[in-house]
Predicted model as a PDB file, atoms N, CA, C, CB and O in Angstrom, pLDDT in the B-factor column:
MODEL        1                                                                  
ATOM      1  N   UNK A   1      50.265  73.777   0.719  1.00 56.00           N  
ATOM      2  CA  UNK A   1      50.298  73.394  -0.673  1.00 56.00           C  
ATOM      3  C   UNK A   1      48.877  73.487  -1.212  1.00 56.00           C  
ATOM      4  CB  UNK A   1      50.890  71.964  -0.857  1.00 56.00           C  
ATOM      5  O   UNK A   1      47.863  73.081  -0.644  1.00 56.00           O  
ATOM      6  N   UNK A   2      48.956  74.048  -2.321  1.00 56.00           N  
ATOM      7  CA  UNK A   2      47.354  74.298  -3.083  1.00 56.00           C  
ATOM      8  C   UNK A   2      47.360  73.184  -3.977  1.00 56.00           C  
ATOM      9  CB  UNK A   2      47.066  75.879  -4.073  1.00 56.00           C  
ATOM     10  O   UNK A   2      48.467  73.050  -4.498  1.00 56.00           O  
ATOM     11  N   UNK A   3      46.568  72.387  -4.318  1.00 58.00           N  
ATOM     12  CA  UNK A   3      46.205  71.787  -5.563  1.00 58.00           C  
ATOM     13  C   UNK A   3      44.944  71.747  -5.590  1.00 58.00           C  
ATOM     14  CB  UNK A   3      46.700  70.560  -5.824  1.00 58.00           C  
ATOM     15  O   UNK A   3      44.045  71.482  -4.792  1.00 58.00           O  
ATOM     16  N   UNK A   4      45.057  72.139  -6.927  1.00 61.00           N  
ATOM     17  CA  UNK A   4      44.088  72.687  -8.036  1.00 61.00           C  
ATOM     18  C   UNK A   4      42.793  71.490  -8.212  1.00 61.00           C  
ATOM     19  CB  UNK A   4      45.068  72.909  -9.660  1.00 61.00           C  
ATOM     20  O   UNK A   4      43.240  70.352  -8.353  1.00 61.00           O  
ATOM     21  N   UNK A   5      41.529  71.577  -8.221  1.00 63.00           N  
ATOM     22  CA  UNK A   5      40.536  70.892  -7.595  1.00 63.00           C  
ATOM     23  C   UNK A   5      40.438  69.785  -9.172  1.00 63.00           C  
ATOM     24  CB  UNK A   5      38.992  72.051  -6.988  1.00 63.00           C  
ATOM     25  O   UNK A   5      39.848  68.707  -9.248  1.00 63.00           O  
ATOM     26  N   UNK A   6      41.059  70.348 -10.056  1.00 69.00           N  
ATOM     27  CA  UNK A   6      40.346  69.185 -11.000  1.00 69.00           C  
ATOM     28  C   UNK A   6      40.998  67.723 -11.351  1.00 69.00           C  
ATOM     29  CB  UNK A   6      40.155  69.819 -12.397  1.00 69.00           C  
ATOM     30  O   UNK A   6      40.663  66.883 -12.186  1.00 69.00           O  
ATOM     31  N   UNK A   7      42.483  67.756 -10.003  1.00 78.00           N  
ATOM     32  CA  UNK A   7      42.934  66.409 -10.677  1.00 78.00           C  
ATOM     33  C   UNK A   7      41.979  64.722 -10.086  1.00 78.00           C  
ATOM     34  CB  UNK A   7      44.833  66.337 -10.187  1.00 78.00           C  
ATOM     35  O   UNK A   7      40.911  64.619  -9.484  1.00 78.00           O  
ATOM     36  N   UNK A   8      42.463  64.174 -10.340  1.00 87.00           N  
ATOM     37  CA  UNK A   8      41.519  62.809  -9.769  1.00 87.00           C  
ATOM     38  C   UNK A   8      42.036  62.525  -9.010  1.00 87.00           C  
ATOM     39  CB  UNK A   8      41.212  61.598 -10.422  1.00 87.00           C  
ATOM     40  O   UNK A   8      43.145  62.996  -8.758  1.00 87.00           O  
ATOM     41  N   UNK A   9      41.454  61.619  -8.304  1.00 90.00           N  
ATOM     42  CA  UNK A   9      41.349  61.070  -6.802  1.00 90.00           C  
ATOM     43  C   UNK A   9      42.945  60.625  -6.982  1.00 90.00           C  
ATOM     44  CB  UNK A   9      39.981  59.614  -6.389  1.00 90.00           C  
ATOM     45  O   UNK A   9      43.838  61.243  -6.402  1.00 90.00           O  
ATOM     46  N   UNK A  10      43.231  59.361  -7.944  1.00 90.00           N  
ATOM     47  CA  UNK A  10      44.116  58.700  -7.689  1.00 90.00           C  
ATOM     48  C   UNK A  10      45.306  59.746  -8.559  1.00 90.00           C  
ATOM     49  CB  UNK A  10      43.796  57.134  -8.071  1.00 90.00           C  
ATOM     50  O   UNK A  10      46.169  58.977  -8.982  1.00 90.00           O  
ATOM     51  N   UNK A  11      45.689  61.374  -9.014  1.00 89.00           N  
ATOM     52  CA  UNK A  11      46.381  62.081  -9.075  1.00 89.00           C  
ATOM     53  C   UNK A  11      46.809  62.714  -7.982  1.00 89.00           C  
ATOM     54  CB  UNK A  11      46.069  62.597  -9.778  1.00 89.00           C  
ATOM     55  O   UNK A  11      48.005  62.977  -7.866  1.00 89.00           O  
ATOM     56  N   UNK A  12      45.918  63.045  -7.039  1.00 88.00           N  
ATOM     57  CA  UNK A  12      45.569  63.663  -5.563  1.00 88.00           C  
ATOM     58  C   UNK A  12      46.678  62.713  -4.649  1.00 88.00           C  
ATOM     59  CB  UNK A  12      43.625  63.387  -5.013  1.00 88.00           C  
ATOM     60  O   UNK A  12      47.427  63.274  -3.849  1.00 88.00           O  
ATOM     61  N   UNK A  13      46.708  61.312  -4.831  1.00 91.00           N  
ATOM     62  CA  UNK A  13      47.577  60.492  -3.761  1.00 91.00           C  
ATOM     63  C   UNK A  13      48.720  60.431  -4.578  1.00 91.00           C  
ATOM     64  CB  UNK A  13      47.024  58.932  -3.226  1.00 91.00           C  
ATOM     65  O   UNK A  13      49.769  60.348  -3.939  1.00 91.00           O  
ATOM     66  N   UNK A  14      48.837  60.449  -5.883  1.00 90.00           N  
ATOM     67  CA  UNK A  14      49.975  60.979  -6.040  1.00 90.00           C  
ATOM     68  C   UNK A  14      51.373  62.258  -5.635  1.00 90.00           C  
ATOM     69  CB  UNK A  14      49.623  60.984  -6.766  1.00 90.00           C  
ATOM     70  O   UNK A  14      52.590  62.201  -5.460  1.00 90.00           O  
ATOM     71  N   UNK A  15      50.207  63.432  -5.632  1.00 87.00           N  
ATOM     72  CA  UNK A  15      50.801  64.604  -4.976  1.00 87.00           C  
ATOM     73  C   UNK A  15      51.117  64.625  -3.622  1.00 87.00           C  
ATOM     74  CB  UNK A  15      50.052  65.606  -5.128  1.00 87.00           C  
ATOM     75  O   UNK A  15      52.073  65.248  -3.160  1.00 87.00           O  
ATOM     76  N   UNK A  16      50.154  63.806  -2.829  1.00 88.00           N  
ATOM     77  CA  UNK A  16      50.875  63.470  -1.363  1.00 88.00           C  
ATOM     78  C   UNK A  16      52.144  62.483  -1.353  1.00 88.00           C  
ATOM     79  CB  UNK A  16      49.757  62.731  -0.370  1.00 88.00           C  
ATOM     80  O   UNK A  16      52.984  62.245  -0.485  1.00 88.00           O  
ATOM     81  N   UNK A  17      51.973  62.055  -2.523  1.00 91.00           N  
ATOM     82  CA  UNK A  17      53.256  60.406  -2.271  1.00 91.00           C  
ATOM     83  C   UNK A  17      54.494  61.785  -2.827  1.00 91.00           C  
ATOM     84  CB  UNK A  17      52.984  58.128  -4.048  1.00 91.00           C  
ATOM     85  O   UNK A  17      55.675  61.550  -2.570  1.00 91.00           O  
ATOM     86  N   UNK A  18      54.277  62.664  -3.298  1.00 89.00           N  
ATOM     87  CA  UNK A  18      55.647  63.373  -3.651  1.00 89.00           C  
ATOM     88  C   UNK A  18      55.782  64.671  -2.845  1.00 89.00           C  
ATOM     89  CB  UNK A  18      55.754  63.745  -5.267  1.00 89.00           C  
ATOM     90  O   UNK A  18      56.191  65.726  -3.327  1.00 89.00           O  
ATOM     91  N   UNK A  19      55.407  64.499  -1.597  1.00 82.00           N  
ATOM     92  CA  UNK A  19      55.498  65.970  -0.566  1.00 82.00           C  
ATOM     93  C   UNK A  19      54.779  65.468   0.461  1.00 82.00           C  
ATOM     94  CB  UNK A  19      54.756  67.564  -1.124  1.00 82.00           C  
ATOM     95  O   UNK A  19      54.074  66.267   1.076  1.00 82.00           O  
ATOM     96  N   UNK A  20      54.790  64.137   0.851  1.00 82.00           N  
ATOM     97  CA  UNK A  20      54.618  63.814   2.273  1.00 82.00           C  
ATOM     98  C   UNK A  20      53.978  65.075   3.653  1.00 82.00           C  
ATOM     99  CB  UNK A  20      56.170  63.339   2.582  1.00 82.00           C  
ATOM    100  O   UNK A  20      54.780  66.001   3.776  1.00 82.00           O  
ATOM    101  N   UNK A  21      53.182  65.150   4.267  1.00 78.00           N  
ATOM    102  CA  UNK A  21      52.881  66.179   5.141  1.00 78.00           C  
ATOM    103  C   UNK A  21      52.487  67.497   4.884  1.00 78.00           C  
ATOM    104  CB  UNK A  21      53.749  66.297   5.770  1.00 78.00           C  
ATOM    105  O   UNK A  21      52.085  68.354   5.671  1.00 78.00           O  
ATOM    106  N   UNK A  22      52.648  67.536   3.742  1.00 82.00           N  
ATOM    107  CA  UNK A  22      52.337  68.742   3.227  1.00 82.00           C  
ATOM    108  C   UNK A  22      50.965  68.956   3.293  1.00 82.00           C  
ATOM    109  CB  UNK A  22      52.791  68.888   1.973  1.00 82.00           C  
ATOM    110  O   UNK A  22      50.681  70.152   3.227  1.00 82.00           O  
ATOM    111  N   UNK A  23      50.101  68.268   3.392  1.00 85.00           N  
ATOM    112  CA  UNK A  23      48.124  68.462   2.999  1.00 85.00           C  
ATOM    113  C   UNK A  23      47.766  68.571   4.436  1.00 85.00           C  
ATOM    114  CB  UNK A  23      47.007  66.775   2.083  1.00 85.00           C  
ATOM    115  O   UNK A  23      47.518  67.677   5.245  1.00 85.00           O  
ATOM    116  N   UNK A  24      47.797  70.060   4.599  1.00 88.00           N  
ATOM    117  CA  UNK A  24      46.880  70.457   5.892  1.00 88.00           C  
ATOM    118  C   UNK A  24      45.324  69.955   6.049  1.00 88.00           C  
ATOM    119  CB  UNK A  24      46.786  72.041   5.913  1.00 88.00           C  
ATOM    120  O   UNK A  24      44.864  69.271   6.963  1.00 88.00           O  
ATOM    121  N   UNK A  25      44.506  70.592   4.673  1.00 90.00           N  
ATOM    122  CA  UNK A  25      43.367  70.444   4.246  1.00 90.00           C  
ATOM    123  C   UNK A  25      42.790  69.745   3.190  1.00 90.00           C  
ATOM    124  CB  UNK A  25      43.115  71.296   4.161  1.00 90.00           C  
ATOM    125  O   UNK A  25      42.842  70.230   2.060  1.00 90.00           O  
ATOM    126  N   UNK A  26      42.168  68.519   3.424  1.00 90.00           N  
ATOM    127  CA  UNK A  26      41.940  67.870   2.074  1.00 90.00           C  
ATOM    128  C   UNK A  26      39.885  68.071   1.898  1.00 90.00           C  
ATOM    129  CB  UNK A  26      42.697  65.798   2.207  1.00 90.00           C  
ATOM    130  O   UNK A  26      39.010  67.635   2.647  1.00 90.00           O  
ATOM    131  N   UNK A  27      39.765  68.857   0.666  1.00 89.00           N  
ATOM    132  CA  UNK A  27      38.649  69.412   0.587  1.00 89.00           C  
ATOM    133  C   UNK A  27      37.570  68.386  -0.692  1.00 89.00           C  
ATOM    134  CB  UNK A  27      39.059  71.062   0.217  1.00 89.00           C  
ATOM    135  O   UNK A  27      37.377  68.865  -1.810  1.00 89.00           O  
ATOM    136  N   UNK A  28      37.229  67.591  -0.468  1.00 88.00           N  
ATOM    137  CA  UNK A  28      36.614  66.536  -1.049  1.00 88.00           C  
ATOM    138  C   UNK A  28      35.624  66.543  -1.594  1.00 88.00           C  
ATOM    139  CB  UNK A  28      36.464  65.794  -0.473  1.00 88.00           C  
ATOM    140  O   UNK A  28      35.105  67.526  -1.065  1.00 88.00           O  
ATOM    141  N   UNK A  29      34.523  65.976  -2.677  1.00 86.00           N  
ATOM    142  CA  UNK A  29      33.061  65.446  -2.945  1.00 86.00           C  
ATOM    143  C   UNK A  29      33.211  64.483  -2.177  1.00 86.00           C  
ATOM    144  CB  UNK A  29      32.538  65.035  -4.381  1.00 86.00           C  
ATOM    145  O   UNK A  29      34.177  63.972  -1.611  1.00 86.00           O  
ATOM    146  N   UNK A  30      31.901  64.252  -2.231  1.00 81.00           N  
ATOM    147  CA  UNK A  30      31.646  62.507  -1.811  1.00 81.00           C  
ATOM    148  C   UNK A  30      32.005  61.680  -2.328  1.00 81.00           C  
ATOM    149  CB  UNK A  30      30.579  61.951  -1.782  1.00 81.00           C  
ATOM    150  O   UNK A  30      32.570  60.682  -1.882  1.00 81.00           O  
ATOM    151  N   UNK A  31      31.554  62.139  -4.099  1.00 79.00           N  
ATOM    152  CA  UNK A  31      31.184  61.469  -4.843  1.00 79.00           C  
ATOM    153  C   UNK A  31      32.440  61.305  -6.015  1.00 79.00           C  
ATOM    154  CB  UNK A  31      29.908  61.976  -5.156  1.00 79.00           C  
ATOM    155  O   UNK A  31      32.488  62.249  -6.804  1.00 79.00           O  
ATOM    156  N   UNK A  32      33.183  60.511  -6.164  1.00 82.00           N  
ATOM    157  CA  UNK A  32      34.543  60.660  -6.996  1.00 82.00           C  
ATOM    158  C   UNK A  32      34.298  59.909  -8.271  1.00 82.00           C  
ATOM    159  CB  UNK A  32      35.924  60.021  -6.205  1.00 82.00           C  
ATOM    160  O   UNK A  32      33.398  59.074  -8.358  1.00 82.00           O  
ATOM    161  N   UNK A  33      35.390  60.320  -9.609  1.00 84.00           N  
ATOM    162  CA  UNK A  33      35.302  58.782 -10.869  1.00 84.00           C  
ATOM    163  C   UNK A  33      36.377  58.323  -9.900  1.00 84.00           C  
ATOM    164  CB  UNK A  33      35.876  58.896 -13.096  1.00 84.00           C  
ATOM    165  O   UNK A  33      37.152  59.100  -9.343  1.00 84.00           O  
ATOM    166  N   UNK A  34      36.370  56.747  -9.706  1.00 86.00           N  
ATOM    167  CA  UNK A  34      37.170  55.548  -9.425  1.00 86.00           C  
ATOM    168  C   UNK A  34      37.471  55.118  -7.432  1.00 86.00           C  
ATOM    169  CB  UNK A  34      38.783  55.980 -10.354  1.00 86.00           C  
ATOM    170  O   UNK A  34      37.978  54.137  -6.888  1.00 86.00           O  
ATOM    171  N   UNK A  35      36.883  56.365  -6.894  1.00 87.00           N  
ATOM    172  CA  UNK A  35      36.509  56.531  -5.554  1.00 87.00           C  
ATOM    173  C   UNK A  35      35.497  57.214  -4.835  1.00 87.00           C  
ATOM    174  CB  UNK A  35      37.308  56.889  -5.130  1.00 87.00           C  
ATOM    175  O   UNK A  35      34.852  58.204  -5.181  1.00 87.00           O  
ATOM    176  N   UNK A  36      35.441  56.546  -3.776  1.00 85.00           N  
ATOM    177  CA  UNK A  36      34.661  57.555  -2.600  1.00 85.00           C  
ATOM    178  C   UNK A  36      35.569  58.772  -2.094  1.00 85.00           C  
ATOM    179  CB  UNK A  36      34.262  56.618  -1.119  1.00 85.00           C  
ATOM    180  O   UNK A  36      36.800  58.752  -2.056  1.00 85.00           O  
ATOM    181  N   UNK A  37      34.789  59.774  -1.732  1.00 87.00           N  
ATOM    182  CA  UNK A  37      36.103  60.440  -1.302  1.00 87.00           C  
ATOM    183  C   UNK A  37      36.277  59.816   0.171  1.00 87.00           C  
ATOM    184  CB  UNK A  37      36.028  62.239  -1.309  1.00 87.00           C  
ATOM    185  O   UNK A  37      37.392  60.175   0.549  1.00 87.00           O  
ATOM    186  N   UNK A  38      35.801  59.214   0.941  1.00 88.00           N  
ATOM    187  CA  UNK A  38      35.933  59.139   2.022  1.00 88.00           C  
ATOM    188  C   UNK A  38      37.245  57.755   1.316  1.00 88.00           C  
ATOM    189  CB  UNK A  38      34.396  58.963   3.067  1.00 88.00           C  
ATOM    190  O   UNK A  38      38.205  57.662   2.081  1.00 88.00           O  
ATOM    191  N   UNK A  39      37.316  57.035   0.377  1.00 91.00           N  
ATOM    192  CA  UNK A  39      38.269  55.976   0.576  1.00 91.00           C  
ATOM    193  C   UNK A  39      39.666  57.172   0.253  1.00 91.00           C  
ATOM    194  CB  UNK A  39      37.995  54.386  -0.662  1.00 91.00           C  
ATOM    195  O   UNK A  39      40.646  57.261   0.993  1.00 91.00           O  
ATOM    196  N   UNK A  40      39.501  57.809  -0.714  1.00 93.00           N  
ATOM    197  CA  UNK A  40      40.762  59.067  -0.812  1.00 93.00           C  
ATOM    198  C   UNK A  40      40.891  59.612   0.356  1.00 93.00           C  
ATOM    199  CB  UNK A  40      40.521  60.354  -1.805  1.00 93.00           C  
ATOM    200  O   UNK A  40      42.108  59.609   0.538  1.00 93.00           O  
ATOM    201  N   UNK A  41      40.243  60.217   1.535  1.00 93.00           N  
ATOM    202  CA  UNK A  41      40.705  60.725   2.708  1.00 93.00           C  
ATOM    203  C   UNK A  41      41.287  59.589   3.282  1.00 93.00           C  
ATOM    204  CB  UNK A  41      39.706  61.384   3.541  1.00 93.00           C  
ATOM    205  O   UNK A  41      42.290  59.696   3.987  1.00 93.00           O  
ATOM    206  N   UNK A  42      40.830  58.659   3.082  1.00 95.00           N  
ATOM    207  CA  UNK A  42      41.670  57.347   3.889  1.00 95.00           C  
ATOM    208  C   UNK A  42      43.537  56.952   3.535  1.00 95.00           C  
ATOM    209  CB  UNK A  42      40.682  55.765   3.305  1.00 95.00           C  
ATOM    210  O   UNK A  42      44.625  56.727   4.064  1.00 95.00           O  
ATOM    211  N   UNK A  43      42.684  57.122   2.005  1.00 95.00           N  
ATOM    212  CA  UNK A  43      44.541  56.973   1.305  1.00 95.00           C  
ATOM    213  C   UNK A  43      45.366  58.481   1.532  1.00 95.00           C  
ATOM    214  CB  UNK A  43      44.553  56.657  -0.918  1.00 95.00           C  
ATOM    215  O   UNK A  43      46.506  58.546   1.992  1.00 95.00           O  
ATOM    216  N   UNK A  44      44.688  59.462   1.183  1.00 94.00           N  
ATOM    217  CA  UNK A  44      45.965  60.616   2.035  1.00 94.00           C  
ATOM    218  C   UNK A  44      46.489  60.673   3.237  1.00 94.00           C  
ATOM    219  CB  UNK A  44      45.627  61.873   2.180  1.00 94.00           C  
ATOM    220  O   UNK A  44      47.551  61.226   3.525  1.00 94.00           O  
ATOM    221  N   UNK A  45      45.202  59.668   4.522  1.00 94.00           N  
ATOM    222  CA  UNK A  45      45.553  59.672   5.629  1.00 94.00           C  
ATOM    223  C   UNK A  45      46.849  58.970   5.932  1.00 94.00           C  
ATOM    224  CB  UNK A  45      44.598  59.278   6.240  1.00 94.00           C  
ATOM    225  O   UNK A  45      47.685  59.550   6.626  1.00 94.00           O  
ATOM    226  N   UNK A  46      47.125  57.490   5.354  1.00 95.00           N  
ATOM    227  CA  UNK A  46      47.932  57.104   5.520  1.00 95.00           C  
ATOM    228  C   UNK A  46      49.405  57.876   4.902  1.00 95.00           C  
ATOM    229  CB  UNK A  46      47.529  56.034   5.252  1.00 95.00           C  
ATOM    230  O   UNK A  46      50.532  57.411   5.071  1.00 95.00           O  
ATOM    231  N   UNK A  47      49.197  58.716   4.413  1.00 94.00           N  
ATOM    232  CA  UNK A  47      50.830  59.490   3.564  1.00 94.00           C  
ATOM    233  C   UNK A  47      50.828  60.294   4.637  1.00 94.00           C  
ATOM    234  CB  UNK A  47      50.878  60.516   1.735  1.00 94.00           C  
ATOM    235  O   UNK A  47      51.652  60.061   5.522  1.00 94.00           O  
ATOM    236  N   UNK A  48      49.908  61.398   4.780  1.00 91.00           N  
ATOM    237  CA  UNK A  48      49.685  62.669   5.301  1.00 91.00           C  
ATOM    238  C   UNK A  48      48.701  61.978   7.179  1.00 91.00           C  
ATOM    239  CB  UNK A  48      48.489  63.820   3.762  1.00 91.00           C  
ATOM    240  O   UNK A  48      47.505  61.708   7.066  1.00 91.00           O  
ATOM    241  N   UNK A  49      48.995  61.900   7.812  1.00 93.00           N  
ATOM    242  CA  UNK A  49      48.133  61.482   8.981  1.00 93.00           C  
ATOM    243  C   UNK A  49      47.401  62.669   9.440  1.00 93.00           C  
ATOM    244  CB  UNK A  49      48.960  60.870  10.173  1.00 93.00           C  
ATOM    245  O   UNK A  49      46.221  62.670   9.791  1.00 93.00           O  
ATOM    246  N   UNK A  50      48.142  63.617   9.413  1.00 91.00           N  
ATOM    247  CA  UNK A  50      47.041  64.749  10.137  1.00 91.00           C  
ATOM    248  C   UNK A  50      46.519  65.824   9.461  1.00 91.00           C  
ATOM    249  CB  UNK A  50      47.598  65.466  11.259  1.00 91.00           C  
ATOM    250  O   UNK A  50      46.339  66.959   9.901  1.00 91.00           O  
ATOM    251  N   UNK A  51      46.226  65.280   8.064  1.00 92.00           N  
ATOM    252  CA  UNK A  51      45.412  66.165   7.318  1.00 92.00           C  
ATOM    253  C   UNK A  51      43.932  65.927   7.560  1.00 92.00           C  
ATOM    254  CB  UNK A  51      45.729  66.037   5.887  1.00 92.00           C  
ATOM    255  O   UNK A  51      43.437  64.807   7.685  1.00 92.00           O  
ATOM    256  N   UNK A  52      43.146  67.283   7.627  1.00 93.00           N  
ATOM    257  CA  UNK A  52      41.831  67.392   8.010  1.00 93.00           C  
ATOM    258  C   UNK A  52      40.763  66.815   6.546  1.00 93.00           C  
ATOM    259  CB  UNK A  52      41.625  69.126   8.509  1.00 93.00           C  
ATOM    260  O   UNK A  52      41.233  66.867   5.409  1.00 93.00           O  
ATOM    261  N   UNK A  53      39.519  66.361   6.770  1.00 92.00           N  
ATOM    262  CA  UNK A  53      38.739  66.193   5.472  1.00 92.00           C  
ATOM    263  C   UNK A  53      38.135  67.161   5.657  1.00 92.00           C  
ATOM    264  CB  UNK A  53      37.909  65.033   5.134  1.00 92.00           C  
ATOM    265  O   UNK A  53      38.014  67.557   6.816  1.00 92.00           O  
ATOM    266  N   UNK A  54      37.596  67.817   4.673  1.00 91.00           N  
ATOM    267  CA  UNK A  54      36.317  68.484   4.476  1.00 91.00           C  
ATOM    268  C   UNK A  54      35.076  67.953   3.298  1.00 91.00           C  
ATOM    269  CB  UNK A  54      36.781  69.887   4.123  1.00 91.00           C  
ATOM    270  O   UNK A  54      35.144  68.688   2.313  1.00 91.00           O  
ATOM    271  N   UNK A  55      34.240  67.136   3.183  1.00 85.00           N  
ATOM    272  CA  UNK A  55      34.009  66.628   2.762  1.00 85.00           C  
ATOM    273  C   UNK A  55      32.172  67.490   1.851  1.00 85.00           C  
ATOM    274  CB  UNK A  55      34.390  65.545   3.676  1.00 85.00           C  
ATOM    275  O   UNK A  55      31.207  67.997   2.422  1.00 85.00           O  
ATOM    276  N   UNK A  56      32.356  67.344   0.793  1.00 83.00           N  
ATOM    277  CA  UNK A  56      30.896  68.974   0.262  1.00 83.00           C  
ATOM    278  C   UNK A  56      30.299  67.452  -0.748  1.00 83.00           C  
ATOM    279  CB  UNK A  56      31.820  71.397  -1.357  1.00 83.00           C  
ATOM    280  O   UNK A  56      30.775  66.324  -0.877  1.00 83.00           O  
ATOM    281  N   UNK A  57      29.057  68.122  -1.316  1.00 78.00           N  
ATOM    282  CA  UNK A  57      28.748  67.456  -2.240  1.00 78.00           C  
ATOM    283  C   UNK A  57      27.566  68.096  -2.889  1.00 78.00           C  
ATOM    284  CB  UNK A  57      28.615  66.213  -1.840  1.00 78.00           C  
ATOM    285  O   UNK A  57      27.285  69.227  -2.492  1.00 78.00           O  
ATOM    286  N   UNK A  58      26.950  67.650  -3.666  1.00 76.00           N  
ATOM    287  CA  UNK A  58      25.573  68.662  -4.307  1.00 76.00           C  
ATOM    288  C   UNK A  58      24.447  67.445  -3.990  1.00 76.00           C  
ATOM    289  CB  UNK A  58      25.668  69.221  -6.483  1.00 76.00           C  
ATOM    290  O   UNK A  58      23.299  67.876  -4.106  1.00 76.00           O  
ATOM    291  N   UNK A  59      24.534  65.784  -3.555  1.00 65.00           N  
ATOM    292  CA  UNK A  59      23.961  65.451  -3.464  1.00 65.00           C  
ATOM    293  C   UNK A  59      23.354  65.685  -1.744  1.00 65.00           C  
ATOM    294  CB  UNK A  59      24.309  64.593  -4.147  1.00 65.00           C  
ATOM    295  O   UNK A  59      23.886  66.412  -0.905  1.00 65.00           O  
ATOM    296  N   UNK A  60      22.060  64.804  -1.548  1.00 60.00           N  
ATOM    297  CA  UNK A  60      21.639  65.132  -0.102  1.00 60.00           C  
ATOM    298  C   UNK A  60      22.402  64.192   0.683  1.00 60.00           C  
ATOM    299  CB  UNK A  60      20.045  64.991   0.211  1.00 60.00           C  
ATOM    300  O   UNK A  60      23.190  63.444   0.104  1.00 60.00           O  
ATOM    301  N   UNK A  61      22.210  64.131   2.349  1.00 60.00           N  
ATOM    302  CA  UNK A  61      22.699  63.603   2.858  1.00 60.00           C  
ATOM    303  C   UNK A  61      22.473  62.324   3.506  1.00 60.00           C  
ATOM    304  CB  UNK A  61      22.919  64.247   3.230  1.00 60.00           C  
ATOM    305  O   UNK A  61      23.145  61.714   4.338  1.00 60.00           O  
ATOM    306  N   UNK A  62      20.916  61.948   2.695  1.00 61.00           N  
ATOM    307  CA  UNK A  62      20.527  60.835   2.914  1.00 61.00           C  
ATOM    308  C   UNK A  62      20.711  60.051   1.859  1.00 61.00           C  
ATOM    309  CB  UNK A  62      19.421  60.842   3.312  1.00 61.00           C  
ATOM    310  O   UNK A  62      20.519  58.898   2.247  1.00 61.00           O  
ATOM    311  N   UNK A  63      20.971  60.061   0.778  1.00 56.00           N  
ATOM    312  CA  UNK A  63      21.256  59.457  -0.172  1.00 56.00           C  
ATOM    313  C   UNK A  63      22.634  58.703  -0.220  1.00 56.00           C  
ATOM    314  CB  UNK A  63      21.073  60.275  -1.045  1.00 56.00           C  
ATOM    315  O   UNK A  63      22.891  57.518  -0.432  1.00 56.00           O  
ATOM    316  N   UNK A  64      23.748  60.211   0.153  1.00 58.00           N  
ATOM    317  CA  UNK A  64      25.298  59.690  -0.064  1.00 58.00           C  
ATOM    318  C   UNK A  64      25.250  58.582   1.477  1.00 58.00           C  
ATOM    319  CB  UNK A  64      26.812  61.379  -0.004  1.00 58.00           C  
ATOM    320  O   UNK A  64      25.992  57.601   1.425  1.00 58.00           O  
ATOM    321  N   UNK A  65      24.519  58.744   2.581  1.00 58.00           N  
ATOM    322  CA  UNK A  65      24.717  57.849   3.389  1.00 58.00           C  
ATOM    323  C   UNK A  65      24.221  56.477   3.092  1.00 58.00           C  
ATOM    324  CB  UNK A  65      24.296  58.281   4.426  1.00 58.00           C  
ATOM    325  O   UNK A  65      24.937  55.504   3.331  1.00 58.00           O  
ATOM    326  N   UNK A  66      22.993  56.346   2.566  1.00 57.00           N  
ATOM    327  CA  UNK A  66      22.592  55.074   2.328  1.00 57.00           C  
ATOM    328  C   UNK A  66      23.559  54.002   1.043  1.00 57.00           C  
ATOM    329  CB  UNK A  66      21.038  55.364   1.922  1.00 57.00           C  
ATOM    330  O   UNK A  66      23.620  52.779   0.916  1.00 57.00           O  
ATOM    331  N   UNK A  67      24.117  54.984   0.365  1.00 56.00           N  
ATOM    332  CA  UNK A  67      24.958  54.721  -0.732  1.00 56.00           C  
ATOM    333  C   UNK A  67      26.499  54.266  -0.307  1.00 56.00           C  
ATOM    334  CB  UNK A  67      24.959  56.012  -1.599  1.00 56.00           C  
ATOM    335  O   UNK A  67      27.321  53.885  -1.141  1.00 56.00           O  
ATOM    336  N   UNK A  68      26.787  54.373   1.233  1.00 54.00           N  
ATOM    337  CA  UNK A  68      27.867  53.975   2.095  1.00 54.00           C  
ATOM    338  C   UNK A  68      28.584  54.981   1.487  1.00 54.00           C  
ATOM    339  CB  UNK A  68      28.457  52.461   2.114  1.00 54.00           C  
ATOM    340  O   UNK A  68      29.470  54.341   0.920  1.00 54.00           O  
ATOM    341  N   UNK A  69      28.798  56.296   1.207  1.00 54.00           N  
ATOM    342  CA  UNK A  69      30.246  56.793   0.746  1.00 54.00           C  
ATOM    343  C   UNK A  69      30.218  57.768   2.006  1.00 54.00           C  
ATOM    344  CB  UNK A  69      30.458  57.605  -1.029  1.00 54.00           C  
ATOM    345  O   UNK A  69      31.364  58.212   2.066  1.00 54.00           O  
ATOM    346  N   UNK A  70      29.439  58.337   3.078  1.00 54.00           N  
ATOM    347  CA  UNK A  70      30.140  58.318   4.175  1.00 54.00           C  
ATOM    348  C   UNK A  70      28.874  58.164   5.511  1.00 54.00           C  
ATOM    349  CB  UNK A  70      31.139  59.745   4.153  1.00 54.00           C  
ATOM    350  O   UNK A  70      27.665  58.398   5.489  1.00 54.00           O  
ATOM    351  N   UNK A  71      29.868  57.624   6.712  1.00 57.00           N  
ATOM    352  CA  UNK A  71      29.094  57.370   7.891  1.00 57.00           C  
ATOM    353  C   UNK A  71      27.929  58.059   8.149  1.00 57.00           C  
ATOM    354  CB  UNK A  71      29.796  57.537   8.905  1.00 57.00           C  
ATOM    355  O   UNK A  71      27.781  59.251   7.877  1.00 57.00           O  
ATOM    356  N   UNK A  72      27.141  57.395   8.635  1.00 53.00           N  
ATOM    357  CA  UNK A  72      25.701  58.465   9.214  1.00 53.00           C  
ATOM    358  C   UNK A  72      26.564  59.353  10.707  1.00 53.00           C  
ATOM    359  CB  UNK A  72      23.786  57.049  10.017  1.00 53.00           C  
ATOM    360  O   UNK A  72      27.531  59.229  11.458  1.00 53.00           O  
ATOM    361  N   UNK A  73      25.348  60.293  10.413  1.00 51.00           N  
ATOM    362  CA  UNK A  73      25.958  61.224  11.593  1.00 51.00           C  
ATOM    363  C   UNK A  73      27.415  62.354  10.787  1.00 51.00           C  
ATOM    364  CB  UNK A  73      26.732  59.853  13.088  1.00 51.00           C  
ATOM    365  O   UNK A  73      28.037  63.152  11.488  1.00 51.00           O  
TER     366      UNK A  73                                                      
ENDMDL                                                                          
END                                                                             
């Protein structure tokens, strides 16, 4: 299933709540309006369990870590 990169986080768990298993690949920012993406990989995880994150961003990687939106390392 493709969806189209511009809906929002909380449109995104919508589309999993209506096609269950379907999200092979969930391709993320860090940086979301109304989430982290790491809390959205969390909420697709629970619909979708074995969908992969891929997680990009334009910021650095010391910043989004100190900012907690995802683990060091």
């Amino acid at each position: 299933m493709w969806i189209r990169s511009s809906v929002s986080p909380a449109e995104a768990v919508n589309i999993a709540w209506e096609d269950p298993g379907k999200i092979h690949l969930l391709k993320t920012d860090a940086v979301l309006p109304g989430m982290t993406g790491k809390e959205l990989a969390g909420e697709i995880a629970k619909i979708c369990p074995a969908t992969r994150t891929l997680f990009m961003s334009g910021y650095t990687a010391d910043i989004i870590a100190d900012r907690g939106r995802l683990d060091k390392g």
